[in-house]
N, C-alpha and C positions, 0 to 999 in steps of 0.2 A: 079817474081810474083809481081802483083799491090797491094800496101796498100789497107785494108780497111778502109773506112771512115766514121761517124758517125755525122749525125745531127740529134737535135731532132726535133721532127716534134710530132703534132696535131693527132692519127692514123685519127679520124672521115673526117680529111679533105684528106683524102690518100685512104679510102675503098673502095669506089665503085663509078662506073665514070657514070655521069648524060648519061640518052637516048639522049639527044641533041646534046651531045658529038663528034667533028667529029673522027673518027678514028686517033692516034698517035699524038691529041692536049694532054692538060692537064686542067683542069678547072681552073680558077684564082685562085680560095679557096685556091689552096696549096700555092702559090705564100707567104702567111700569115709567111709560115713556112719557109722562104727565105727571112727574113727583112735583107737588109744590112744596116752596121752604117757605114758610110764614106766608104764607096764603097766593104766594104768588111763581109764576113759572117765566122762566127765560126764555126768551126768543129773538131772533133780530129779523129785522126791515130789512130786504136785499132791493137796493135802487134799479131803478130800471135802465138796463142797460151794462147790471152787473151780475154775476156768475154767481149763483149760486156756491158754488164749489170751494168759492173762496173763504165762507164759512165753516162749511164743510173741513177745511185744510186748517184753520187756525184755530177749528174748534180738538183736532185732532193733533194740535202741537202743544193741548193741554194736558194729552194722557201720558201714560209712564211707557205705552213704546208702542209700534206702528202697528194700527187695528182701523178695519172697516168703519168707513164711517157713512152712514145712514142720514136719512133728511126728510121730511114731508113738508113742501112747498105750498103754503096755501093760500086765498085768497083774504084779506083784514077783513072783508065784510062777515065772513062767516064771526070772527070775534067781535065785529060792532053788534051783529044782528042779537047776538047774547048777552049783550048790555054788559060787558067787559072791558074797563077801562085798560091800556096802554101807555105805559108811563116810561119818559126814557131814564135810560140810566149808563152808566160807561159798564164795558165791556171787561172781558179780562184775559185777554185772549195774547197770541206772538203777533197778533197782528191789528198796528193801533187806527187802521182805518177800519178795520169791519168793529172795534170797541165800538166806535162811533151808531154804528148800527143797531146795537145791543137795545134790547126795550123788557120791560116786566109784563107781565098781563099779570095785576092787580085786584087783590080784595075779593078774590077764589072762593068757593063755595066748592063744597064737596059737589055738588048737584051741578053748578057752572063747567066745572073741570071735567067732569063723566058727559054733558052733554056735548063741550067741546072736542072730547076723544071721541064720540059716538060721530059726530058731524064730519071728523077729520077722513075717520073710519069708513066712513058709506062714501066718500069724493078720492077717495086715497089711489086707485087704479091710475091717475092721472096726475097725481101729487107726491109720489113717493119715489126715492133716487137714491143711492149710493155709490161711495168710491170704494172699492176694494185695496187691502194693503199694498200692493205693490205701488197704486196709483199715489195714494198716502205718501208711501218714502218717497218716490220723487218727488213728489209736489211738495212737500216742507223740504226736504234737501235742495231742490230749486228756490223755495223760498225763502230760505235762510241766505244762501246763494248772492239771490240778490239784493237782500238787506229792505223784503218784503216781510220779512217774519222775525222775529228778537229772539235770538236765543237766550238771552238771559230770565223772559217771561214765561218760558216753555220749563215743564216740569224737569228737576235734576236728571231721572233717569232717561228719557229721552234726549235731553241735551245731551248726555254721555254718549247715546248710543249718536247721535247724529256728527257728533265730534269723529267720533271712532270712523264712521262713517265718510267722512270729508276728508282725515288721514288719512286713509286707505287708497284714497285716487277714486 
């Protein structure tokens, strides 16, 4: 059985495909959600038997304050089939078991990277999920809670507002 994999992604730039469109392209827009830094793009391995969501929540207790957070869950074969190596590497996230999950997809080719959006792009109806903000604050407020998520790893401004947050009652 192929790993699942997880990148977050934009949903708006994922929903719905322009009438211009030609059949099994993908529109550049997603390409956004595909920045590689030195040739290569972050994603993490979600075990089986583990939530999604939980990425999702500690990828969202890296920004500066509570915002949608987006995902396209895919299958690893669709990156083996494109001869894309996956390399691990530690995470950086409030949360040190999904670091563990963290991997690179390596040694990116302009042409690799647009074929991997195009492929995500035409399977995406069935792969694409987000949490909206209110779900967000509870879920990092719960997880700080319970000593699921580090405050100290989570951006100042967030921390602040999550402090503020747990003062309040």
């Amino acid at each position: 059985m192929s790993d699942r994999l997880f990148r977050a992604v934009r949903p708006g730039r994922w929903l719905e495909s322009p009438p211009w469109l030609p059949n099994g392209a993908a529109p550049a827009d997603c390409l956004e959600d595909m920045r590689a830094k030195g040739s290569e793009l972050s994603i993490y391995v979600v075990p089986p038997g583990e939530d999604p969501e939980r990425v999702a929540i500690a990828l969202a207790g890296t920004k500066q304050t509570f915002e949608e957070a987006g995902y396209i869950l895919f299958d690893s074969q669709i990156v083996t089939d494109l001869g894309i190596e996956i390399r691990t590497t530690a995470g950086k996230t409030p949360d040190p078991v999904v670091d563990g999950w963290h991997r690179e997809l390596v040694e990116l080719t302009a042409g690799s990277l647009a074929e991997l959006a195009t492929r995500l792009w035409n399977v995406r109806d069935t792969l694409l999920d987000r949490r909206y903000t209110p779900q967000i604050r509870t879920a990092i407020l719960s997880g700080v809670q319970t000593g699921r998520l580090r405050k100290e790893r989570m951006n100042p401004d967030m921390r602040k507002k999550i402090e503020k947050l747990l003062a309040s009652g």
